[in-house]
Structure formats: structure tokens, C-alpha cells
N, CA, C and O atoms as a DFTB+ gen file, in Angstrom:
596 C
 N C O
     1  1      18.402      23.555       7.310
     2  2      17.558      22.928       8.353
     3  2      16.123      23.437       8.185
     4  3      15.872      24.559       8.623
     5  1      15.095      22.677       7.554
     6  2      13.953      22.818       7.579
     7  2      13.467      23.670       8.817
     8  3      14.109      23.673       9.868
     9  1      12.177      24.470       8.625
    10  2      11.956      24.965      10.186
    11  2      10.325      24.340      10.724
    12  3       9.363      24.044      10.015
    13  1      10.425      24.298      11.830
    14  2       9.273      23.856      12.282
    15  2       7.879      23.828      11.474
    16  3       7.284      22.806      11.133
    17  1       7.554      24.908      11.281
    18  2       6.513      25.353      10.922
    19  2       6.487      24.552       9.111
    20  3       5.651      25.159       8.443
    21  1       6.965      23.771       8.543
    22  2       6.990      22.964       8.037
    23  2       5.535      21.618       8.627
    24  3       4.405      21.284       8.273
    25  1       6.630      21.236       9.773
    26  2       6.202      20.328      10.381
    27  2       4.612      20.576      10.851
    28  3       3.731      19.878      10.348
    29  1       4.315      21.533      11.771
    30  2       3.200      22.000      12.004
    31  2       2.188      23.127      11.514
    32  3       1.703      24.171      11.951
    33  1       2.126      22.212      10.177
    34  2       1.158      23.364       9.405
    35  2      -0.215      23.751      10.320
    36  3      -0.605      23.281      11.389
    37  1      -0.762      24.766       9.481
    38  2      -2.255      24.889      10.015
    39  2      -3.008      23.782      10.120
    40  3      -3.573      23.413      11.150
    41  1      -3.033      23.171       8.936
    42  2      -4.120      21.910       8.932
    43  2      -4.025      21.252      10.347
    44  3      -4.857      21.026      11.226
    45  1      -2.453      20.997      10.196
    46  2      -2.411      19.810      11.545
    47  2      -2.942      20.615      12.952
    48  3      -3.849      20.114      13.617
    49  1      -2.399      21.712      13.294
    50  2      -3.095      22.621      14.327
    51  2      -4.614      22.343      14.500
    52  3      -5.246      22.002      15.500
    53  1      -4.927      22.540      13.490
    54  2      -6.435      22.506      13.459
    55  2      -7.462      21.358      13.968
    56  3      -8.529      21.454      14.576
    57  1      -6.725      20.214      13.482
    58  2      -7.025      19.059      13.433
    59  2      -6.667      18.724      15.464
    60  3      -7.346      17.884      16.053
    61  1      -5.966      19.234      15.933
    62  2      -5.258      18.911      17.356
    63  2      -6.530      20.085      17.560
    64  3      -7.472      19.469      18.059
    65  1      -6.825      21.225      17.403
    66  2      -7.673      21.899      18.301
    67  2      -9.120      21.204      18.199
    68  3     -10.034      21.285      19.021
    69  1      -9.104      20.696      17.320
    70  2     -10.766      20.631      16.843
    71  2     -10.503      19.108      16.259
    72  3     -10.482      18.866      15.052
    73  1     -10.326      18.224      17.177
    74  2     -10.128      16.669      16.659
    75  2     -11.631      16.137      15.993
    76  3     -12.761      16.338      16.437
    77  1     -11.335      15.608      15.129
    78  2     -12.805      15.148      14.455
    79  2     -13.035      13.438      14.711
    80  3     -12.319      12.596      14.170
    81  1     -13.998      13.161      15.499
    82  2     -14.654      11.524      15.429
    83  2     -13.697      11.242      17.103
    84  3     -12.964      10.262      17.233
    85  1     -13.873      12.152      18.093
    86  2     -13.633      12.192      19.424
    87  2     -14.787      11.026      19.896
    88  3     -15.845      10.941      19.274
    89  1     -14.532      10.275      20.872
    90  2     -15.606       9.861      21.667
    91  2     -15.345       8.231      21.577
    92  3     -14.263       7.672      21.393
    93  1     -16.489       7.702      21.737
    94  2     -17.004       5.739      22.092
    95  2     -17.509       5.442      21.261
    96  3     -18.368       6.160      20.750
    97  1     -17.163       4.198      20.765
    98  2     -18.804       3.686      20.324
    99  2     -19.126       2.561      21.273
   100  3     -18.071       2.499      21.904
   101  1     -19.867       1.685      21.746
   102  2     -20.302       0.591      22.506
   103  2     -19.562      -0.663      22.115
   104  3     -19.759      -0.805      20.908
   105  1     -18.869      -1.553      22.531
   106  2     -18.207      -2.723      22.314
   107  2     -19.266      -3.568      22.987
   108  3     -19.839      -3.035      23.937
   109  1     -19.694      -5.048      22.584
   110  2     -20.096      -5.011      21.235
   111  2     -21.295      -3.934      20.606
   112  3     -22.108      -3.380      21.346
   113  1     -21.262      -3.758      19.259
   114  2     -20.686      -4.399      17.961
   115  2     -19.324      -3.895      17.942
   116  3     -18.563      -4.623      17.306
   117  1     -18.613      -2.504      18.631
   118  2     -17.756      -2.132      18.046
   119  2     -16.185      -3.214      18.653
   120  3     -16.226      -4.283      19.260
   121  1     -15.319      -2.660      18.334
   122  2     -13.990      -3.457      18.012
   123  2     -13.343      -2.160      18.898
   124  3     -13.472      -0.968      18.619
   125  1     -12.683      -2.685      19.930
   126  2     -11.560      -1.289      20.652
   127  2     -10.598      -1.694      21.450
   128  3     -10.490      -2.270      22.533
   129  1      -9.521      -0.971      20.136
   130  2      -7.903      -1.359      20.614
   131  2      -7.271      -0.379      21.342
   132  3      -7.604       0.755      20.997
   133  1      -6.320      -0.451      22.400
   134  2      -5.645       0.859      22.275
   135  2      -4.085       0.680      21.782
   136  3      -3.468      -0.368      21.592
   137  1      -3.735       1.773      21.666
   138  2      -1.836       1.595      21.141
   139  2      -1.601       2.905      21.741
   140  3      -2.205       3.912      22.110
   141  1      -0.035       2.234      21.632
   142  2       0.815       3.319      23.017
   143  2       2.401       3.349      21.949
   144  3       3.072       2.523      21.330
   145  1       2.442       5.094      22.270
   146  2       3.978       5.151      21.885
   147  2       4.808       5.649      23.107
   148  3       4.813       6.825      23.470
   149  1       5.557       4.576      23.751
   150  2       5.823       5.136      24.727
   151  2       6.643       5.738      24.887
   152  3       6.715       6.164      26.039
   153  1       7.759       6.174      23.929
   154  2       8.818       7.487      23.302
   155  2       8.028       8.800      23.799
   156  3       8.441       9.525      24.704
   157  1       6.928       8.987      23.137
   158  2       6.871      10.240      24.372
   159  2       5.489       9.841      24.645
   160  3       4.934      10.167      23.596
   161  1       4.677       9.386      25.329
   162  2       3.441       9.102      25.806
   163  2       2.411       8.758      25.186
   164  3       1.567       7.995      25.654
   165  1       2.359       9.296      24.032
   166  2       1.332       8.807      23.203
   167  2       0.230       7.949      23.529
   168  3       0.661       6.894      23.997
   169  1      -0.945       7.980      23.471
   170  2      -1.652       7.099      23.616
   171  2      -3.249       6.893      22.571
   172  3      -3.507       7.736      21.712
   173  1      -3.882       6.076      22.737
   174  2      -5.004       5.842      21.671
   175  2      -6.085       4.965      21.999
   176  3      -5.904       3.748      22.001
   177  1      -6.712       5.252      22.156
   178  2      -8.378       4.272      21.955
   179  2      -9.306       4.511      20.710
   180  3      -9.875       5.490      20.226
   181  1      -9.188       2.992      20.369
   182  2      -9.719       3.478      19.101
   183  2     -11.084       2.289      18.807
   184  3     -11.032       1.061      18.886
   185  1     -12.050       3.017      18.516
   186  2     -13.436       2.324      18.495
   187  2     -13.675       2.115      16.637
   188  3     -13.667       2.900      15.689
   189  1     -13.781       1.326      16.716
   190  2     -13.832       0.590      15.086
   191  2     -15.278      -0.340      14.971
   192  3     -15.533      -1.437      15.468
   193  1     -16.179       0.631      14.040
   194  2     -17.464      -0.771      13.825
   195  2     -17.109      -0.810      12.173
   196  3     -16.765      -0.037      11.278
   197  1     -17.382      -2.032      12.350
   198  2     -17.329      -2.402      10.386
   199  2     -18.940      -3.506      10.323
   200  3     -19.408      -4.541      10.799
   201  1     -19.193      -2.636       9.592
   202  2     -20.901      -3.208       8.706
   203  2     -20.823      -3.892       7.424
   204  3     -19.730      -3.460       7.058
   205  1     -21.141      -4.516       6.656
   206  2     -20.822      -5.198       5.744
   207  2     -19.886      -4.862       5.036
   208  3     -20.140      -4.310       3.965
   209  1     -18.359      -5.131       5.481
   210  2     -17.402      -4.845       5.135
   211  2     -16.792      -2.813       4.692
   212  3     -15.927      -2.020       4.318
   213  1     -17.540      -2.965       4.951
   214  2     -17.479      -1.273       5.385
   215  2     -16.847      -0.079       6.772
   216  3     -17.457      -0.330       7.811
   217  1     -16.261       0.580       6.874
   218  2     -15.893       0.843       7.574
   219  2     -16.631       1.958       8.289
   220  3     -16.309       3.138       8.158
   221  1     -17.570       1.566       9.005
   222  2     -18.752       2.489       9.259
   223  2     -19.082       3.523       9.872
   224  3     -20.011       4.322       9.756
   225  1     -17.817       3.377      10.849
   226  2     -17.509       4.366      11.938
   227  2     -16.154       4.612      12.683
   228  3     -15.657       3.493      12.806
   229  1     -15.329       5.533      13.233
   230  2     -14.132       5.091      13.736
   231  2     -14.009       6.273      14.810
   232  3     -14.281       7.430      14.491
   233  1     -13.756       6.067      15.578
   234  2     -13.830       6.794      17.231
   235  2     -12.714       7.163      17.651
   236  3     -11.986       6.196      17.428
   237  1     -12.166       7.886      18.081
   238  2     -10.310       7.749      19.084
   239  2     -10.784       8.700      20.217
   240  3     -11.438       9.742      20.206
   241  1     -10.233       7.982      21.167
   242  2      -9.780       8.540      22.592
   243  2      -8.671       8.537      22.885
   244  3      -7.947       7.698      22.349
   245  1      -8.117       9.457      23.833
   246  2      -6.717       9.417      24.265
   247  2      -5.683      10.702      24.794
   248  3      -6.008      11.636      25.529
   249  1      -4.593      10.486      24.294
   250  2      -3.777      11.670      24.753
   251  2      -2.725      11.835      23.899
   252  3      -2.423      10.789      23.324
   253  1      -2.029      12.836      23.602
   254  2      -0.476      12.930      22.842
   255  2      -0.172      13.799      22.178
   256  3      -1.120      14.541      21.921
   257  1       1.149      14.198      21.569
   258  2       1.630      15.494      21.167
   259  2       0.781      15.671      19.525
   260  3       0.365      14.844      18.714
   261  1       0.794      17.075      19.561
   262  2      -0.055      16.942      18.220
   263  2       0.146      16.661      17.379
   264  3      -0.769      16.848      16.577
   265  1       1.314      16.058      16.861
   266  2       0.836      14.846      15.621
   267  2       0.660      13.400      15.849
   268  3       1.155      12.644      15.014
   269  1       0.217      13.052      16.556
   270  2      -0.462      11.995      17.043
   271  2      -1.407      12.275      16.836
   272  3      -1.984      11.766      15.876
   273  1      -2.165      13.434      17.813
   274  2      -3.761      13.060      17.528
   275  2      -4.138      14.356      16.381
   276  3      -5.194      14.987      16.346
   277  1      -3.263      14.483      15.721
   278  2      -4.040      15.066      14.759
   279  2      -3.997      14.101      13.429
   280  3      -4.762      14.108      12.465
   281  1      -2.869      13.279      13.682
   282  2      -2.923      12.267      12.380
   283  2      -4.590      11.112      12.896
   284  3      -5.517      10.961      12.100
   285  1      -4.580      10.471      14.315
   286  2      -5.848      10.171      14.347
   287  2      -7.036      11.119      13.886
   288  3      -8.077      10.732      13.355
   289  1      -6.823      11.936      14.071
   290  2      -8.562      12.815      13.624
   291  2      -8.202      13.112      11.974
   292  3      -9.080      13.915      11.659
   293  1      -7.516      12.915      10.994
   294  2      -7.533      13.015       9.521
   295  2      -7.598      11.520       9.752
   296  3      -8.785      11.544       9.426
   297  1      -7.456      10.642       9.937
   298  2      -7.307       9.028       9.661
   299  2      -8.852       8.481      10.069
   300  3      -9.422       7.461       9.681
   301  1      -9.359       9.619      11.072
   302  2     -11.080       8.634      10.996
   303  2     -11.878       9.544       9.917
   304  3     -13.105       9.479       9.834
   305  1     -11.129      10.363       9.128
   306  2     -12.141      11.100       7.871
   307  2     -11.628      10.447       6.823
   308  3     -12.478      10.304       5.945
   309  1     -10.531       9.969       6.541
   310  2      -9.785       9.442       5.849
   311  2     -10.669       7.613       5.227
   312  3     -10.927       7.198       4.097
   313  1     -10.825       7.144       6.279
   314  2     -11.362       5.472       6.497
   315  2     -12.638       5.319       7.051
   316  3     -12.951       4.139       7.205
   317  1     -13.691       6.360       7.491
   318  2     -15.536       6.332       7.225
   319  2     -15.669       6.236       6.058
   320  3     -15.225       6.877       5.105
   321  1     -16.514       5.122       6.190
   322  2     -17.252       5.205       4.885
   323  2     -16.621       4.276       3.998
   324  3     -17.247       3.965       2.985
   325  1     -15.572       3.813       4.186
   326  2     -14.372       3.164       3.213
   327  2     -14.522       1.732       3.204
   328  3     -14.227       1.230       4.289
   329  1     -14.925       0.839       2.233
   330  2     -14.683      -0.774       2.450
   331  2     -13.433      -0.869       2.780
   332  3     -12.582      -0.061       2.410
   333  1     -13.199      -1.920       3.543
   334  2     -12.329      -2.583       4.701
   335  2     -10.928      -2.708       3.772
   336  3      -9.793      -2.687       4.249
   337  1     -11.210      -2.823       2.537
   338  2     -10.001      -2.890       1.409
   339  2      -8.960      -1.607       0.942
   340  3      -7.752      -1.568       0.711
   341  1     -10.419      -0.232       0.915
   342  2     -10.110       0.886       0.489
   343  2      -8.901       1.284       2.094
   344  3      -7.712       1.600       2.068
   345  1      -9.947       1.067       3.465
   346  2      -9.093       1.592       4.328
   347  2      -7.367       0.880       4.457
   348  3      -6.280       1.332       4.816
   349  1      -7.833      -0.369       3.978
   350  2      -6.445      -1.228       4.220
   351  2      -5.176       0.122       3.387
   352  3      -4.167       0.642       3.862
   353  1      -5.901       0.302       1.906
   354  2      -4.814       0.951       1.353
   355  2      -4.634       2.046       1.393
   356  3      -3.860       2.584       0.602
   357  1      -5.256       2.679       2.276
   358  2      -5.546       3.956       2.760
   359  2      -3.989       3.584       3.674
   360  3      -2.974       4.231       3.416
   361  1      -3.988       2.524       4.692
   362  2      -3.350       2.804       5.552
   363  2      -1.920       2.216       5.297
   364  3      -0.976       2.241       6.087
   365  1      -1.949       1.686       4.043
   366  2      -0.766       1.018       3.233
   367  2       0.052       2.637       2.608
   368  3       1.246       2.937       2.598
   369  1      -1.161       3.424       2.141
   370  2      -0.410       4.343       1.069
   371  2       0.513       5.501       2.195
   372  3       1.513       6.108       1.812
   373  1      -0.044       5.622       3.541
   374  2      -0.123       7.045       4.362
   375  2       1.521       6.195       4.809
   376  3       2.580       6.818       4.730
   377  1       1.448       4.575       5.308
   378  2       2.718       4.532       5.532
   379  2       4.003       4.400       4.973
   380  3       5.158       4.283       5.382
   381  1       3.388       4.460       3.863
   382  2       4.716       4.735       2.280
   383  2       4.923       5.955       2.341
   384  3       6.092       6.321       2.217
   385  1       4.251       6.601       2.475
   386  2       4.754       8.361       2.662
   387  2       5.127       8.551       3.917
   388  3       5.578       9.688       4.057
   389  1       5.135       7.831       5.034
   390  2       5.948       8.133       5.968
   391  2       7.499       7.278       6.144
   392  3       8.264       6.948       7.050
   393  1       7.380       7.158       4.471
   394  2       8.750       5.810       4.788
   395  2       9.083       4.686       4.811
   396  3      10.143       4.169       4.458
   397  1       7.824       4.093       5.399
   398  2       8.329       2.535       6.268
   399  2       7.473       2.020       5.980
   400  3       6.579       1.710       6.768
   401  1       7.475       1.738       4.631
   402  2       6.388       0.543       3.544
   403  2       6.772       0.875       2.479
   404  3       6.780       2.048       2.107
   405  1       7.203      -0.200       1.724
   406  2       7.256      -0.152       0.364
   407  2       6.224      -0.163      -0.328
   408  3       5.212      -0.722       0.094
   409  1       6.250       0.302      -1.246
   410  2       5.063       1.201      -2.216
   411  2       4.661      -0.665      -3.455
   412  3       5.620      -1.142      -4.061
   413  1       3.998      -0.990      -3.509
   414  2       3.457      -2.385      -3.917
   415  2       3.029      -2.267      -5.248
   416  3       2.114      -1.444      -5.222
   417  1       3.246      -2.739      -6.646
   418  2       2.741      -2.104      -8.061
   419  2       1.153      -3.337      -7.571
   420  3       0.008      -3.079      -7.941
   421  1       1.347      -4.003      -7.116
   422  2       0.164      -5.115      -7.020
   423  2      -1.424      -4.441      -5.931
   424  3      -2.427      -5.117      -5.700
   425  1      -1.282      -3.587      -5.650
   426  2      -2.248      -3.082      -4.813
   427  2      -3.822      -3.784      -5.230
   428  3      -4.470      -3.416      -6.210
   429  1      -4.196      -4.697      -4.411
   430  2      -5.356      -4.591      -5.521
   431  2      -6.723      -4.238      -5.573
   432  3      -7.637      -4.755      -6.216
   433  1      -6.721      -2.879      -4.473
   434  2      -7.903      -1.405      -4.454
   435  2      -6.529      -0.176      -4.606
   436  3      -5.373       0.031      -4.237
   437  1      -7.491       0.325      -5.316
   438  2      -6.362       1.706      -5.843
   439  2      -7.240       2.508      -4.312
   440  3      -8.331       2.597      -3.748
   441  1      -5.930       2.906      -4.246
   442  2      -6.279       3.783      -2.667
   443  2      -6.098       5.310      -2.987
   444  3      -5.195       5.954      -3.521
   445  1      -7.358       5.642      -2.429
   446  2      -7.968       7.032      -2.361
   447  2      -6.892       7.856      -2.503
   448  3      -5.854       7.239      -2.742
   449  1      -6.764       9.281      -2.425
   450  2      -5.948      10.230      -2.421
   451  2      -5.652      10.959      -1.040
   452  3      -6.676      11.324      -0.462
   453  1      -4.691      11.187      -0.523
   454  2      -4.703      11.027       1.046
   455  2      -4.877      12.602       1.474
   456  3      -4.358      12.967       2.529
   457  1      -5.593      13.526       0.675
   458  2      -5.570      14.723       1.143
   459  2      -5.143      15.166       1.986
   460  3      -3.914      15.095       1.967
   461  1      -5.649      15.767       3.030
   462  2      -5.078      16.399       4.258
   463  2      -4.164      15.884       4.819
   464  3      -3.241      16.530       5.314
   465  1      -4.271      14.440       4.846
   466  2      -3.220      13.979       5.568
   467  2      -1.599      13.669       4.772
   468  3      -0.741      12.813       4.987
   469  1      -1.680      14.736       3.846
   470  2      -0.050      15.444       2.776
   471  2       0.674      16.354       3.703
   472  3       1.856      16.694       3.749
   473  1      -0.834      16.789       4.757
   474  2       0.201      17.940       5.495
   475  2       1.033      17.276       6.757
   476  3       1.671      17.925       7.586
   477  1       0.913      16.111       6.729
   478  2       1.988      15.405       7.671
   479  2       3.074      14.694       7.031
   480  3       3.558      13.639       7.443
   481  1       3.412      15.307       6.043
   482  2       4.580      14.553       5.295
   483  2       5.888      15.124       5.521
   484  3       7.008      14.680       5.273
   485  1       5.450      16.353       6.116
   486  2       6.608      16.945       6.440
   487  2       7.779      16.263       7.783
   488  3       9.010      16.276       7.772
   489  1       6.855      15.723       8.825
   490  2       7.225      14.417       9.560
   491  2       8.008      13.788       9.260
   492  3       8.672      13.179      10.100
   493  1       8.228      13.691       8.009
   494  2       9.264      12.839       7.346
   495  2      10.802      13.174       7.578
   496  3      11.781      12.502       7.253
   497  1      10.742      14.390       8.227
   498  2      12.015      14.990       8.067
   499  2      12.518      14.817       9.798
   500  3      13.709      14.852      10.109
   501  1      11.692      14.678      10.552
   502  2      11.757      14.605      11.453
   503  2      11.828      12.956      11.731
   504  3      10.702      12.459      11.767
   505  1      12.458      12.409      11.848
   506  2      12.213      10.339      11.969
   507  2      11.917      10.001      13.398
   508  3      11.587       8.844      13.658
   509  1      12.018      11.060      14.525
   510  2      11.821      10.753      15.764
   511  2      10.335      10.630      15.923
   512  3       9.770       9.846      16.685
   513  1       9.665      11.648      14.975
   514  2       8.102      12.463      15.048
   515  2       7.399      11.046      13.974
   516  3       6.242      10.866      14.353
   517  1       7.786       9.993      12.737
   518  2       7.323       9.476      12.784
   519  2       6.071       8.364      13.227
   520  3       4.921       8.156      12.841
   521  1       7.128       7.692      14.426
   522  2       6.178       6.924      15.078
   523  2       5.121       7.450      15.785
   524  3       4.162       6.803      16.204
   525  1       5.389       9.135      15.965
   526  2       3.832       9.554      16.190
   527  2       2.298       9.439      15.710
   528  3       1.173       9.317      16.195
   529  1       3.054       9.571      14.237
   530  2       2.184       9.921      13.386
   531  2       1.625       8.553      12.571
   532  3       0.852       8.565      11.614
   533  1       2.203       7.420      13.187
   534  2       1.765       6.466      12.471
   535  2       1.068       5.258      13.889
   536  3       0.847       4.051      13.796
   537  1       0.913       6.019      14.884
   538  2       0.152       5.377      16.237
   539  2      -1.321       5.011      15.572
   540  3      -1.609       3.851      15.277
   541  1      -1.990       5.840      15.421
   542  2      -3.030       5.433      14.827
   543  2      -3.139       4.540      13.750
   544  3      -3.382       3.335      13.823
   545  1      -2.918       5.301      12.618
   546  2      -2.819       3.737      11.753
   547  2      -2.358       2.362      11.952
   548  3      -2.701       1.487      11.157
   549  1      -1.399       2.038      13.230
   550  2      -1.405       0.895      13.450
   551  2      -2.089       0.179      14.302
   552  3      -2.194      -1.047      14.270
   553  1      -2.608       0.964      15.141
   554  2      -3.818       1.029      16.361
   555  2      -5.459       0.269      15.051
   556  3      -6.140      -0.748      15.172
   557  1      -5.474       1.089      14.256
   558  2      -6.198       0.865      13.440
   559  2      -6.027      -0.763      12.432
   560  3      -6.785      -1.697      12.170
   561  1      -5.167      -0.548      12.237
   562  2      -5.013      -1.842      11.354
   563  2      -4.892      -3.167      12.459
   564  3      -4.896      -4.315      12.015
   565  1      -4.805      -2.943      13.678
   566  2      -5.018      -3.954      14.306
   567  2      -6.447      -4.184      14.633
   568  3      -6.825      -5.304      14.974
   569  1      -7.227      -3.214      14.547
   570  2      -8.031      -3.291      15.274
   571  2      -9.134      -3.745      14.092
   572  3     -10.324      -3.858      14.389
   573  1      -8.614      -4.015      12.628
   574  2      -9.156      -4.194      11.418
   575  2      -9.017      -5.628      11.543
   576  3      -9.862      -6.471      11.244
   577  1      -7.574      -5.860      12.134
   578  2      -7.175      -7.742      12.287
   579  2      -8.243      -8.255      13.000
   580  3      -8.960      -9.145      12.543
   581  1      -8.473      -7.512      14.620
   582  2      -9.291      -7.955      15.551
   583  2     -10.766      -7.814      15.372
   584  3     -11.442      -8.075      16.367
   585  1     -11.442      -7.418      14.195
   586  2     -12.408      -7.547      14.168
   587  2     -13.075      -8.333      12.905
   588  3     -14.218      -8.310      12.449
   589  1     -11.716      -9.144      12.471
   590  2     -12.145      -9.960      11.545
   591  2     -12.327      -9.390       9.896
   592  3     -12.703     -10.098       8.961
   593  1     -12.043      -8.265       9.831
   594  2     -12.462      -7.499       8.484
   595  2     -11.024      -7.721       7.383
   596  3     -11.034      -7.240       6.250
């Protein structure tokens, strides 16, 4: 039996004490969805501006156990800065490593290397702690639908 501390490395700690890209941006221009896991409370606001196909900025507000919002605060360092393509496979590759996406030979942006966010792979072992960790990215990819990108 794996032990916790697997699950909750430092990184992720870190990331829950010291969340990175906290706050608003103004709707309009920005795009803001929220998503809810309601298994254990989870929650998300997520402020999305995209500039010429670029992903220019990404915001989260909210509440939830720490891998929730620590997978949001690696997922808005993860997709700044990223054309709308790179983040797509950004958020294609993070949910193949959590399982629940098949891995595509057709990709057609080779997607970044998912650094930090390796230290939530351990999640994997846990299938309840999943859908935590994948609130954001779907919060996100909707909010990629809803803003036309």
C-alpha cells in the first residue's frame, strides 16, 4: 500500500500554500467558468483571456482539498503564454497521465513537458483523488470552448 506522502509531495504542498495566478481578471475581455466537484466540494473560478490565439493569462478562484487547487495553480504556469493548441495538449497530455484519455499518435502540437505537474501522478493510485485533480483542466477546457479559441 503506497503511503500518502507519495500522494502529497512537497511540490504539491507548496503549490496549495502559495497558489500561483490567484485572483480576477475583468469579464469582458476575459472568459469565466466555474466547475464544481461535488464528491468533496471542490470548487473553481477560472478567468481565461486569450489574445491572438494565445493564452495570455489564466486566473482561479475558489475552494478545495489540496489537490485541486494545487493542480489549478501548476495548470495556470503550465498554459500562460501557450497558443490555444499548445494548452489544448497540455491539457490532453496531463489527462493521459491521469488515466482517462487515450494517448493520440496524431497530436498535431507536440505538447510541452508537464513538469511539476509529474508530482500529481501519484493521484493515480488513488482513483477517488482523480477527479480532483482534473477540476481544473476541465473548468479550463471549457472555458477554451466558451471563448471561442
Amino acid at each position: 500500500m503506497p503511503g500518502l506522502e507519495d500522494l502529497y509531495r512537497e511540490i504539491i504542498l507548496d503549490h496549495y500554500r502559495n497558489p500561483r495566478n490567484r485572483g480576477e481578471l475583468t469579464a469582458p475581455p476575459a472568459t469565466i467558468v466555474e466547475g464544481h466537484n461535488p464528491l468533496c466540494g471542490d470548487e473553481i473560478t477560472l478567468h481565461l483571456l486569450v489574445k491572438d490565439g494565445v493564452v495570455a493569462d489564466v486566473k482561479t478562484a475558489g475552494q478545495g482539498c489540496s489537490i485541486s487547487q494545487s493542480s489549478a495553480s501548476m495548470m495556470t504556469q503550465a498554459v500562460i503564454g501557450r497558443t490555444v493548441a499548445e494548452a489544448r495538449a497540455v491539457i490532453h497530455r496531463f489527462k493521459h497521465m491521469m488515466s482517462i484519455e487515450d494517448h493520440h499518435h496524431d497530436e498535431p502540437v507536440e505538447a510541452p513537458a508537464l513538469g511539476d505537474l509529474e508530482a500529481l501522478q501519484g493521484v493515480v493510485k488513488f482513483p477517488v483523488r482523480i477527479k480532483c485533480a482534473v477540476l481544473a483542466w476541465n473548468t479550463l477546457s471549457q472555458a477554451l470552448d466558451e471563448a471561442g479559441a
